[in-house]
N, C-alpha and C positions, 0 to 999 in steps of 0.2 A: 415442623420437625419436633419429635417429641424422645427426651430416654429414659428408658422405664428398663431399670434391673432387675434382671432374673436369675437367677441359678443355672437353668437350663432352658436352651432352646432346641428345640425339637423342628428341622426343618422338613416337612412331609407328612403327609395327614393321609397317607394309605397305611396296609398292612404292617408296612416297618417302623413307621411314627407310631401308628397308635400301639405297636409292641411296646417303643421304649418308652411313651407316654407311660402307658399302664405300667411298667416296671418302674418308673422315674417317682411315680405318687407311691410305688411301696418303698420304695428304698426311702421315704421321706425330702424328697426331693418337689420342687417346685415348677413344673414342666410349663414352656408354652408351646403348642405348637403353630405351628405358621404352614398353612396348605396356599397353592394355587387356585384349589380348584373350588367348587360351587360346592361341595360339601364332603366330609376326611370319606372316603373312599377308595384315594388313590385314581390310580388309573384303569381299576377297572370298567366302568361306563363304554370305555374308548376302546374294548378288545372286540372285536369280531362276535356277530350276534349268535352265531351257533359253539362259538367257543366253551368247552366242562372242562374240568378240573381233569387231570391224570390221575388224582390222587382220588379214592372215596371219603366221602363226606368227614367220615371218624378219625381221620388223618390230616383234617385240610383246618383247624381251626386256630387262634390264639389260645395263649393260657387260659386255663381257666373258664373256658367258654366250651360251646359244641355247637356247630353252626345249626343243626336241628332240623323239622323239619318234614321228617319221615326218617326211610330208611337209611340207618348210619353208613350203609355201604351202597352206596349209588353216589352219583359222579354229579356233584354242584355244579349245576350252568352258573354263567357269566351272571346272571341278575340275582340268585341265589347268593353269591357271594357277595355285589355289592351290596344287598340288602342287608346281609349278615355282617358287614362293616359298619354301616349304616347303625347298625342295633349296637354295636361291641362300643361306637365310639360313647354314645350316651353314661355306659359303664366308668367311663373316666372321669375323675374328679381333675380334670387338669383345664385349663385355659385353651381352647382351640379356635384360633382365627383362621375363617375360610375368605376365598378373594384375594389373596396376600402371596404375592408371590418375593421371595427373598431375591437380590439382584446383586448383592454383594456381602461377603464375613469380611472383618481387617480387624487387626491387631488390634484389642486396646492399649494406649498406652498404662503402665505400669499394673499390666494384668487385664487377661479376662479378655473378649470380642466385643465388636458394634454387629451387628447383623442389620443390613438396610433392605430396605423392602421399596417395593415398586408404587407403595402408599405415600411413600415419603418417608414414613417413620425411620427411627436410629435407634435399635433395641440392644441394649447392652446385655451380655452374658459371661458367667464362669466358665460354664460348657456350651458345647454345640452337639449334635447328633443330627450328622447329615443324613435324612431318611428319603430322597428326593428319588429313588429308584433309578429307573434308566428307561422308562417306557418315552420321554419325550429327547431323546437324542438314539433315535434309530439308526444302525449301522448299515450303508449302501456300500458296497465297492465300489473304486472308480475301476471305470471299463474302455476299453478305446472303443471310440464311436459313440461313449453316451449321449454325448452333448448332443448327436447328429438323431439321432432316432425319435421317430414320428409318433411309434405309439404309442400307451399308455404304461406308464413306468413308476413304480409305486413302492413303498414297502408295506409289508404284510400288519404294522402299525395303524396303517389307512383304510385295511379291507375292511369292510362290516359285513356285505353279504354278495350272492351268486348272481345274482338277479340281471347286473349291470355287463356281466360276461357269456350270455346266453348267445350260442354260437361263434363265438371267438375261439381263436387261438391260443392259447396262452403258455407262458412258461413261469413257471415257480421254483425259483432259486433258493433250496436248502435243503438240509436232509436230518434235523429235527422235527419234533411233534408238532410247532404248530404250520412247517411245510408241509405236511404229508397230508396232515389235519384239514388244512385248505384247499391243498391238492384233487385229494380224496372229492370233498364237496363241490369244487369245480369240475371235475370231472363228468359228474352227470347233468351239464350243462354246453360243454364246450369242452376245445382239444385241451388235455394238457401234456404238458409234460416235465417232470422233477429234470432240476440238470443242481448237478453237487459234486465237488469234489472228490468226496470219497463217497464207497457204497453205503448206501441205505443202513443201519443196525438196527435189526430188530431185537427188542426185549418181550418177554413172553408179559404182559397185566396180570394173567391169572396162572399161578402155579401149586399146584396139587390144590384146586379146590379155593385159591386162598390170593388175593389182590397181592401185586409185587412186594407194597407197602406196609402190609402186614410182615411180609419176611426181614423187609428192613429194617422195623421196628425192632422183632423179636431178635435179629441176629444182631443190632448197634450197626447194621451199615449205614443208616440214617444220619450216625454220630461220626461217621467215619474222617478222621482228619483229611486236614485241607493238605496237607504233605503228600498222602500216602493217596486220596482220591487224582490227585494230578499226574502220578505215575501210573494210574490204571484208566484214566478215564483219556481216550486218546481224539475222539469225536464223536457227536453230536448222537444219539439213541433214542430209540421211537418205540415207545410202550403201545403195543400191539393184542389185539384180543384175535388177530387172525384177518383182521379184516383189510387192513391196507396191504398185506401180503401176498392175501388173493386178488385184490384189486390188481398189483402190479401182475402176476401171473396169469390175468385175464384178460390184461392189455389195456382196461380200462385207466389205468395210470401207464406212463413210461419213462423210464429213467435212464437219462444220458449223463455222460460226463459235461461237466459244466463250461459254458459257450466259452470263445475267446475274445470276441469281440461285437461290438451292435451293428448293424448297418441302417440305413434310413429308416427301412421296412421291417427288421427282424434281428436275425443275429448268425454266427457266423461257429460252426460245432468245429470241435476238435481236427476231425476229418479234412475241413476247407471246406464242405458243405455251406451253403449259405440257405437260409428258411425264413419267409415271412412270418412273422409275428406279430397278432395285434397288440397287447398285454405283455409285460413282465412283472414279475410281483418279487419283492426279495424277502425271503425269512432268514435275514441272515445275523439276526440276535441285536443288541442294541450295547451301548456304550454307559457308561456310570454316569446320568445328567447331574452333572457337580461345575458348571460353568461361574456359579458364582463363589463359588472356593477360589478361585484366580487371584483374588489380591492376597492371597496367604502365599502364593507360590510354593503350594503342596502336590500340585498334579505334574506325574511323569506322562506326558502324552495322551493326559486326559483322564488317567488314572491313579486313585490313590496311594499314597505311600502309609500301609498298615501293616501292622498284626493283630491276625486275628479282629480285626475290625477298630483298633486303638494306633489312634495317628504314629507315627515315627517318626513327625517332624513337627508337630503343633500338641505339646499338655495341652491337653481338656477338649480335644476332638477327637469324636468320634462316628463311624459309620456303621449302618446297618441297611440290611437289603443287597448285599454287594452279591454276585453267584460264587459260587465256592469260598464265602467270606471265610468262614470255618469248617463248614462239613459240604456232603453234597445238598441238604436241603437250606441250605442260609438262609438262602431269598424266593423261598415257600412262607406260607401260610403254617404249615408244620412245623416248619424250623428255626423261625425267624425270633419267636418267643423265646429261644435257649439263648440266642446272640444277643437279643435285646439284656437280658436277663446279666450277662457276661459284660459287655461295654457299658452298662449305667451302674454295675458295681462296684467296676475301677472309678466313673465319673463321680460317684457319689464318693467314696475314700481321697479321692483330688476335690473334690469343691469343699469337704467337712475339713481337710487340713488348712483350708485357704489360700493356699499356695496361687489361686488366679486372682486374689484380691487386688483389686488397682490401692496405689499412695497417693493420699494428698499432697 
């Protein structure tokens, strides 16, 4: 067991670490960061192999970078962007340990945290910046009958590709982009069919000529506060070039209202109908993986107590990557730079007054 003081720990080494990493070394700050994983890329490796960005290229990068490449407006595949993490992380003059997965924050006494890690180590800090995302605590609903059902039962976290579904049955449970997104690519393999609570929304990609993301730029909806996006944003939207919408019109997709319950073999539709099912897959979005924030007793049912991404129950933490942290792009590639940029200017004004310095 070793402790070794730092300023600031940075816990996640995708997108949102390396945002506040790189904000942390301008602000004159002294970052570490601490990944799980075999190299700071995050979680992308683990997304589904047909999986592109919504966003074009010109829209999708950190500060001060451009993912590059070719054309600025075409749509980063999955390796494309961890490759372009890959390149961004080198950019940072900061301390990044990969392999290192953190297992506990607590108090220090008279100031400041221990962050322990699953190495052994006991890293003391001023700040924290929990950047851990949410891709490794996937959210399933419980369903009556899950326990009982024989097929294959998955979340959309698991998929990689079609190959394993050829000639199955399947259902895909959701009715955002990378539902439909899945959906869509299963389809020309095997049955599917979308089941969601509410209907499908389509958003037009291109209007007058020009990617959605362009308009959101130009008009600040991009910026749009976390207040005012939560009274207009009522469920889940799926950026459409035309193509899942004539899928569904073609029969080649079909969307039911969402099952009520599984039965050995399938599941059981609104109706009373009962349908075997081989497959179920859920794209039903994922949770804030922050489990070892628990000895802070900061999570309300798993999630944070912030504004605007600055604790409300613990000076000198902070989070980034959270969705709707601040605007609608928080926990993008595009937007995550401003948040970063926001929570290590307040961290860095708290650690320069001293105020988490431990007494002897």
């Amino acid at each position: 067991m070793s402790i070794s003081p730092a300023p600031l720990i940075v816990i996640g080494g995708g997108q949102s670490g390396l945002a506040a990493a790189n904000a942390a070394v301008a602000a004159g700050l002294r970052p570490t960061v601490l990944h799980a994983g075999a190299e700071p890329v995050g979680s992308w490796p683990g997304y589904y192999d047909s999986l592109t960005l919504f966003s074009p290229a010109r829209y999708s990068a950190l500060p001060g970078t451009t993912v590059g490449g070719g054309d600025p407006d075409r749509y980063p595949t999955r390796d494309e962007v961890v490759d372009y993490l890959r390149r961004y992380a080198t950019t940072i003059d900061a301390e990044i340990r990969t392999g290192v997965r953190v297992t506990a924050v607590r108090p220090r006494p008279g100031g400041g945290y221990l962050v322990h890690t699953d190495t052994g180590d006991e890293l003391a800090a001023a700040g924290i910046v929990a950047a851990s995302g949410s891709f490794g605590n996937p959210y399933v609903p419980l369903l009556a009958g899950r326990s009982n059902y024989a097929g294959e039962l998955t979340h959309v976290a698991h998929y990689r590709r079609p190959e394993p579904y050829v000639g199955k049955r399947i259902v895909v449970v959701g009715a955002g982009n990378s539902a439909v997104q899945v959906a869509h690519e299963l389809a020309h393999h095997g049955t599917v069919t979308l089941a969601a609570r509410a209907p499908i929304q389509f958003v037009p990609q291109r209007i007058r000529g020009r990617d959605l993301h362009y308009w959101l730029q130009v008009t600040g909806g991009d910026r749009m506060p976390r207040w005012l996006l939560t009274r207009l944003v009522r469920h889940a939207s799926v950026l459409d070039t035309g193509v899942y919408r004539d899928a569904l019109a073609r029969g080649l997709l079909t969307r039911r209202e969402m099952f009520t319950a599984f039965t050995p073999d399938g599941v059981i539709w609104p109706d009373g109908a009962s349908e075997p099912v081989d497959a179920v897959i859920f794209a039903t979005g994922y949770r804030p993986d922050l489990g070892y924030l628990a000895p802070l007793e900061t999570l309300r049912q798993g999630m944070p107590a912030h504004a605007g991404g600055l604790s409300t129950t613990h000076p000198g933490l902070a989070y980034l990557g959270l969705e709707f942290q601040r605007t609608f792009s928080s926990n993008t590639l595009r937007g995550v730079g401003r948040d970063a940029a926001h929570v290590i200017a307040a961290l860095a004004r708290f650690v320069s007054a001293g105020h988490w310095r431990w007494r002897r």
